[in-house]
C-alpha positions in Angstrom: -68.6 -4.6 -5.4 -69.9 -5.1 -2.0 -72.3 -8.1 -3.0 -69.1 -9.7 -4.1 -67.2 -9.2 -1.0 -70.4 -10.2 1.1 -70.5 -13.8 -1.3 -66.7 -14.3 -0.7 -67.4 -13.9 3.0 -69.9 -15.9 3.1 -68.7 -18.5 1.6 -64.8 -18.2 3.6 -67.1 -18.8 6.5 -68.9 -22.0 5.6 -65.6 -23.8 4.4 -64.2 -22.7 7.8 -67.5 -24.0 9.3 -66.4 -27.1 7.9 -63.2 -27.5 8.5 -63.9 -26.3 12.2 -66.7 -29.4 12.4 -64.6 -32.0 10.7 -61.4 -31.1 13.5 -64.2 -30.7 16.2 -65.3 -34.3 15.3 -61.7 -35.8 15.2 -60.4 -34.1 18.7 -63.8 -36.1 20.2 -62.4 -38.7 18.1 -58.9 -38.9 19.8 -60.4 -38.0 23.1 -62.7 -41.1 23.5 -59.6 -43.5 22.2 -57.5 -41.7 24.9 -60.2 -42.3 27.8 -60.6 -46.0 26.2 -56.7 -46.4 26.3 -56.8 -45.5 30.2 -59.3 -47.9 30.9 -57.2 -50.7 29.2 -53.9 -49.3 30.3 -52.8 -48.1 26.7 -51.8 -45.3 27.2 -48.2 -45.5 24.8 -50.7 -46.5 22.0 -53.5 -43.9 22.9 -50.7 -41.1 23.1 -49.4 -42.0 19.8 -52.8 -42.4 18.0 -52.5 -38.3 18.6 -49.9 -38.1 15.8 -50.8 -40.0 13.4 -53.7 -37.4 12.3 -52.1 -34.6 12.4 
């Protein structure tokens, strides 16, 4: 009984570990766009990019 709740744990944590790398990787994502979109002036475009991914 508790080897089963232990496996279902474990593996609850590596799909959250997942899903917590893939959002980490897309908030870098939208971050670098935004400082890019300053640089150019863009900022309309740059604060609408943050929607679309949602």
């Amino acid at each position: 009984m508790s080897q089963s709740l232990t496996h279902s744990l474990l593996a609850f944590l590596s799909q959250a570990r997942i899903v917590t790398i893939r959002w980490a990787r897309q908030l870098l994502a939208r971050w670098a766009s935004c400082n890019t979109g300053k640089d150019q002036g863009d900022m309309a475009d740059g604060g609408a990019g943050l929607h679309v991914h949602l």
